[in-house]
C-alpha positions, -999 to +999 in steps of 0.1 A: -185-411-195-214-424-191-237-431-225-275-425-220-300-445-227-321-440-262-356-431-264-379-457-248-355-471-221-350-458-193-318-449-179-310-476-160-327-503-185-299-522-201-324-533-229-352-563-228-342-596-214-310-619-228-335-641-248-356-611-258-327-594-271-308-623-293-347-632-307-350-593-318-318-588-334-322-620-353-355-614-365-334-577-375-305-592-388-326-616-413-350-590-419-313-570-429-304-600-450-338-602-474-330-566-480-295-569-493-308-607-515-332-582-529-306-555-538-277-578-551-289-615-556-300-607-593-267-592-605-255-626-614-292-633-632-292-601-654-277-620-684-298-649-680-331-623-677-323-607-705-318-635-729-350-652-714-375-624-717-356-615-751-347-578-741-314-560-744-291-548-718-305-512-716-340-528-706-324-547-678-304-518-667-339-498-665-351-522-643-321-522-623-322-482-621-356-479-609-357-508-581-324-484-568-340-450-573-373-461-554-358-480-533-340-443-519-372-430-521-391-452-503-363-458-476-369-419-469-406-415-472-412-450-449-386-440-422-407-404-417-440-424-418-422-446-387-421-417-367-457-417-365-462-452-355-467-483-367-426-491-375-432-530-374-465-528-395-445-509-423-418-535-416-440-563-427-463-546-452-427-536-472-415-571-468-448-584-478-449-558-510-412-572-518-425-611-516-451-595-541-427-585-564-404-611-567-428-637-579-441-611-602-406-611-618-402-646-617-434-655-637-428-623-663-440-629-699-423-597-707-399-571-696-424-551-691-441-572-660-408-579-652-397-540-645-427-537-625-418-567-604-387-552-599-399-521-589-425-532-567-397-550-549-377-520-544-398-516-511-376-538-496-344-513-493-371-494-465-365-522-445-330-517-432-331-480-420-369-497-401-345-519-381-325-488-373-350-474-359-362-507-337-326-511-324-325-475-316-358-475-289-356-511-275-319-518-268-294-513-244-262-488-256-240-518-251-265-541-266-273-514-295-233-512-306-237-552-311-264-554-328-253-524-355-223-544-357-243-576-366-266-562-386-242-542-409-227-573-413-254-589-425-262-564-449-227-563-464-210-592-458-240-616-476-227-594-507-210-620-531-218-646-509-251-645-524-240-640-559-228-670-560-259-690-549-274-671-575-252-677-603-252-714-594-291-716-596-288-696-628-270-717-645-292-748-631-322-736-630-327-700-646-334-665-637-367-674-621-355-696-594-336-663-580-366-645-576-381-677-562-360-679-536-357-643-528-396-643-523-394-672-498-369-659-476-389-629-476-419-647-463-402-661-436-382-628-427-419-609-422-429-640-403-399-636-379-404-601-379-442-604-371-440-627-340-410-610-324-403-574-334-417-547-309-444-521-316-420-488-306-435-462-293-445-431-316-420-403-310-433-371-332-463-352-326-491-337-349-492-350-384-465-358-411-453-325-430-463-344-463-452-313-487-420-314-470-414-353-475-430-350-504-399-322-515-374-339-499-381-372-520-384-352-555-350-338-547-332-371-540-348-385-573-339-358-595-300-359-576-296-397-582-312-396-619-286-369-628-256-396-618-270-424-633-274-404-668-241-394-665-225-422-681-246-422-709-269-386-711-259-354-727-241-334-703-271-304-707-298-331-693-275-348-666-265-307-653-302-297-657-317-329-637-287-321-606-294-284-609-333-290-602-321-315-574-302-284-557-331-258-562-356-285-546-333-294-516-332-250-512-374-251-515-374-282-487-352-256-467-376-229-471-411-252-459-391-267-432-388-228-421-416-219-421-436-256-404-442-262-367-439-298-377-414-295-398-398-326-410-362-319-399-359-286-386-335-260-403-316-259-372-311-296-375-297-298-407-272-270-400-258-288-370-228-308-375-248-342-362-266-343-393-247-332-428-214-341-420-229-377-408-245-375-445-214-361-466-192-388-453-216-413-456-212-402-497-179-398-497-171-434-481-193-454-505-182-431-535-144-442-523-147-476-510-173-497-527-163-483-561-123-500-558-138-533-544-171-536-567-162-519-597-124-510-601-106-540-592-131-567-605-130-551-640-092-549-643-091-590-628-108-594-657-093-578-683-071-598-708-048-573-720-037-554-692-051-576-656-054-609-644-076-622-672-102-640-645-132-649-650-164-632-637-165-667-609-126-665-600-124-622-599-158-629-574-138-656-553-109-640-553-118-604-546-151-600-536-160-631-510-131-621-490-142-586-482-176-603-477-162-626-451-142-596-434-174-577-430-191-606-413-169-613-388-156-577-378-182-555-383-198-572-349-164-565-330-163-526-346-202-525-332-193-536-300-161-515-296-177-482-313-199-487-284-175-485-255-144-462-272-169-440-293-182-439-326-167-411-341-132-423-332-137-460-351-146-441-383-120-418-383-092-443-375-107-470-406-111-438-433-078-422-421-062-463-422-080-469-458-063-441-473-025-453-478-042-489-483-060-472-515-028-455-526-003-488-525-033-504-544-026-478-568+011-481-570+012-521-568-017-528-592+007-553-612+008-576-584-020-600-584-012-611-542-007-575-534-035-565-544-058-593-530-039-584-493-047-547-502-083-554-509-086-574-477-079-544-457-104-522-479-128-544-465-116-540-429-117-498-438-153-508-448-165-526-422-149-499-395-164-469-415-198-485-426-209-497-391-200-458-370-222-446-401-250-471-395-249-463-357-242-426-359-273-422-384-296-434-356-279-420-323-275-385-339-312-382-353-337-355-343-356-366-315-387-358-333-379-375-362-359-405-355-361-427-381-354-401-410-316-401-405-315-436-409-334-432-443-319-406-458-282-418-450-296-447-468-300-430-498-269-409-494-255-450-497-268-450-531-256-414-541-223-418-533-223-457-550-232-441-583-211-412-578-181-438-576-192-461-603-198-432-627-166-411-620-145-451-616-161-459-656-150-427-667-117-429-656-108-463-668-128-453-696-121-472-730-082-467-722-086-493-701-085-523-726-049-512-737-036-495-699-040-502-666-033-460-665-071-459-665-077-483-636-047-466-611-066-431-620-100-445-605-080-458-575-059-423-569-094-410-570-107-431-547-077-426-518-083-389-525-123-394-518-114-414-487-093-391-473-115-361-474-143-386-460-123-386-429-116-345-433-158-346-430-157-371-407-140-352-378-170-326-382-193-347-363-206-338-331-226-354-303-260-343-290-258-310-274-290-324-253-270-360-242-232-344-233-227-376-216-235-398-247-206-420-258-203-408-297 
């Protein structure tokens, strides 16, 4: 079959010109990469930060909390403001507002100005689903399936990669040369992005349904505070934050009824191209990124029951691996979700990931079992975390196409905290005397995979685009 062209090609445009193209999906792949240095790069730092600006761990972990909760925020409310126009201005000004905020945080006094650097940089997470939406309008389907494929690998694979640049200027330099460097590449990123990203052409008509957004946005907030309390809120507050989550995502339902420009049409969100795209998207980083940044770090480095690491050798030996997987593969899964179909890749990595999770499980004793196993978690990630990317653009509403992207984005971050939360509680304090603990999280985490490929195989295609290659 044949796969159409998307929105601003037409049909028999294969996308801009060779040297076009590769200058575009650089500029989008480096713009991909400042996002994730702003996301990860300070993990290593936050001991450092918090001994420098003479603050406890909780402070830090606020900061940390609120660059992640607005940074799902703003990755929804930016993507439905793309629709409108203006995609590469928002591009640059979220870039820019990120540079901002870095140097705030590296010249902080106090924790104080340094939470509100940190959340002014939060503004960089919008930048990724942005891209989506650039890919999507100026490239070829062939050319698309690449560049998804490059650009989720930039996004994932610079993951430990980075952290050790930054624990190496850390312990050189201090905390403030992260940020430093963070708000350099930045500059140069909205440079790049500046002289050769495109201006797409605005998609929806009449104005931005602003009490719908503005709904939407409340709802995701109130869902991903009631995770992150759950580790340490009383179970009343965490149930009565989630519960006010569901009745705002049932009031969004009921304004998006009732609008002629409604943000994502009712009939929409019942089809099976947008929630299942959205409930595996969940379920995948709830499974997946909690064995191979939570689950199997923490045990390496456990002294009674693991490995007994430390934080540098569980990171080189568990973590930079996956991150080199993801970099070279996820630009071969682009290009072949392009040609065999979407759908099919993700199925065949969650529906592969799921005995891989389950020997993990059983041979948790063996330190070279378990770094082979965690190798092919990351190929499960890399084959189920670039169909998502790419179905998330290809299956938006044509109205709206840039809010898929966006709110898949934060769906990431729900189903990360989801993970991390139900992974802690598992292990739990029975984990310094058991690894009983530890095999729970990862029984929990096959069982999550393998209904993520249950929800996978209710995606559709495009009842408008039969022909389309998903």
């Amino acid at each position: 079959m044949k796969q159409t062209s998307p929105p601003g090609l037409s049909p028999d445009v294969a996308g801009p010109p060779s040297r076009s193209t590769t200058s575009l999906v650089a500029a989008l792949v480096l713009a991909a990469v400042a996002c994730q240095l702003c996301i990860s790069m300070p993990t290593p730092a936050l001991p450092d930060i918090a001994r420098r600006l003479h603050a406890d761990t909780a402070a830090v972990g606020l900061a940390q909390a609120l660059f992640f909760l607005l940074g799902g925020l703003l990755s929804v409310i930016m993507a439905a403001c793309s629709d409108y126009g203006r995609t590469r201005a928002l591009m640059i000004g979220a870039l820019a507002l990120a540079v901002v905020g870095a140097l705030v945080a590296a010249a902080a006094p106090t924790m104080a100005v340094f939470v509100l650097g940190r959340t002014v940089q939060s503004t960089a997470t919008a930048v990724f689903p942005l891209a989506l939406r650039v890919m999507r309008q100026t490239l070829g389907p062939r050319q698309f399936g690449r560049a998804m494929g490059l650009i989720t690998a930039a996004n994932g694979g610079i993951v430990g990669l980075d952290g050790l640049l930054s624990g190496w200027l850390t312990d050189r330099y201090g905390y403030r040369s992260v940020f430093l460097v963070m708000a350099a590449f930045g500059v140069l990123t909205a440079l790049v992005v500046g002289r050769t990203v495109p201006e797409p052409e605005r998609v929806a008509t009449g104005r931005l349904d602003w009490l719908g957004l503005t709904v939407l946005s409340l709802a995701l907030a109130c869902v991903e505070l009631g995770i992150g309390m759950a580790a340490s809120a009383p179970a009343g507050g965490v149930a009565g934050m989630l519960v006010l989550g569901v009745l705002l995502l049932v009031a969004f339902w009921a304004i998006e009824r009732r609008r002629p420009n409604a943000l994502l049409p009712p009939q929409y969100l019942k089809s099976r191209q947008a929630w299942p795209v959205l409930l595996t998207s969940i379920l995948v980083t709830m499974g997946m990124l909690s064995t191979i940044n939570f689950v199997i770090p923490v045990f390496s480095q456990n002294h009674d029951v693991g490995y007994g690491l430390s934080a540098t050798e569980a990171a080189l030996l568990f973590i930079v691996p996956v991150c080199l997987v993801n970099v070279f593969l996820a630009p071969a899964v682009g290009t072949l979700a392009a040609r065999v179909g979407w759908r099919r890749i993700l199925r065949v990595a969650t529906a592969l990931t799921v005995p891989v999770l389950a020997a993990l499980a059983l041979g948790l004793s063996s330190r070279g079992l378990v770094l082979a196993l965690v190798v092919l978690v990351g190929f499960g990630l890399a084959g189920a975390m670039t169909p998502l990317n790419g179905l998330s653009a290809l299956l938006a509403a044509p109205q709206s196409p840039s809010l898929l992207p966006g709110v898949n984005s934060a769906a990431y971050g729900v189903g990360s905290s989801l993970g991390f939360v139900l992974a802690a509680q598992l292990a739990g304090p029975a984990g310094a005397h058991s690894a009983d603990g530890y095999r729970a999280a990862l029984w929990m985490a096959a069982l999550v995979i393998a209904l993520a490929f249950g929800a996978s195989l209710l995606i559709t295609g495009r009842p408008d685009a039969p022909g389309e290659r998903i």
